[in-house]
C-alpha positions in Angstrom: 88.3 102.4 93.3 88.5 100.7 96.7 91.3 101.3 99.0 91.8 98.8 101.9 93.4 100.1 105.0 93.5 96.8 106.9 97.1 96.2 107.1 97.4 100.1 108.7 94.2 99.8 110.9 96.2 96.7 112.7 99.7 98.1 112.4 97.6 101.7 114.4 96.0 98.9 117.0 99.0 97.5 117.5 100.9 100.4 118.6 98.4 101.3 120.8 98.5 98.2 122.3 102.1 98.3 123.0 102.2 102.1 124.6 99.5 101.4 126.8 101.2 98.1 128.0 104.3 100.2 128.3 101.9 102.8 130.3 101.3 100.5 132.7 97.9 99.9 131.6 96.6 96.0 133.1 96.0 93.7 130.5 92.6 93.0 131.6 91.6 97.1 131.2 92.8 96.0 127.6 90.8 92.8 127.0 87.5 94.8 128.2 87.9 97.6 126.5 88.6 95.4 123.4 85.3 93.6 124.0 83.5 96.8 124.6 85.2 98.7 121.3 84.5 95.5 118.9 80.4 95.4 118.3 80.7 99.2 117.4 84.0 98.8 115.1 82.4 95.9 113.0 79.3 98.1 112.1 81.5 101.0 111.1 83.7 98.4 108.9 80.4 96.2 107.5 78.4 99.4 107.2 81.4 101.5 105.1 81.3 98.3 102.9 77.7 98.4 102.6 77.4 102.0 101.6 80.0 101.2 98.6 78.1 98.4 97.1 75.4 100.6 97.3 76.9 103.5 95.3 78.1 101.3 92.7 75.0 99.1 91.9 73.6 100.7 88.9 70.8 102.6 90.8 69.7 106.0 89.8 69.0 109.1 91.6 65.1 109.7 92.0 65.3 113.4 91.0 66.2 111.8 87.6 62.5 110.2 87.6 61.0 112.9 88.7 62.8 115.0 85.8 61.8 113.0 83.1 58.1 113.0 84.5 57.9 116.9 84.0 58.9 116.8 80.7 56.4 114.6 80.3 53.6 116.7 81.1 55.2 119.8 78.9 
């Protein structure tokens, strides 16, 4: 079963947004850090999503193969 978190990952951003802002922190300090945060953040996300397509394909383990190989040579 997927679970998607999007709705609480932006509610979490946008608190953090707001206290920092409220923390006197300049907009700007923000924006960059934003920037610098964003290229790391989409892997994570696009990677995660990758990794469940994965597990779900229909591929099997290869210890299976190599199971079936030593009863073959019994």
């Amino acid at each position: 079963m997927k679970s998607n978190h999007g709705g609480l990952y932006a509610v979490a951003v946008a608190i953090a947004v707001v206290g920092a802002l409220t923390l006197g922190v300049p907009v700007g300090t923000l924006a960059i850090l934003g920037i610098a945060l964003a290229c790391p953040l989409m892997m994570f996300f696009m990677m995660r999503g990758t990794h469940d397509q994965n597990t779900h394909s229909g591929h099997h383990d290869r210890r299976e193969d190599n199971d079936h190989d030593d009863a073959e040579r019994l």
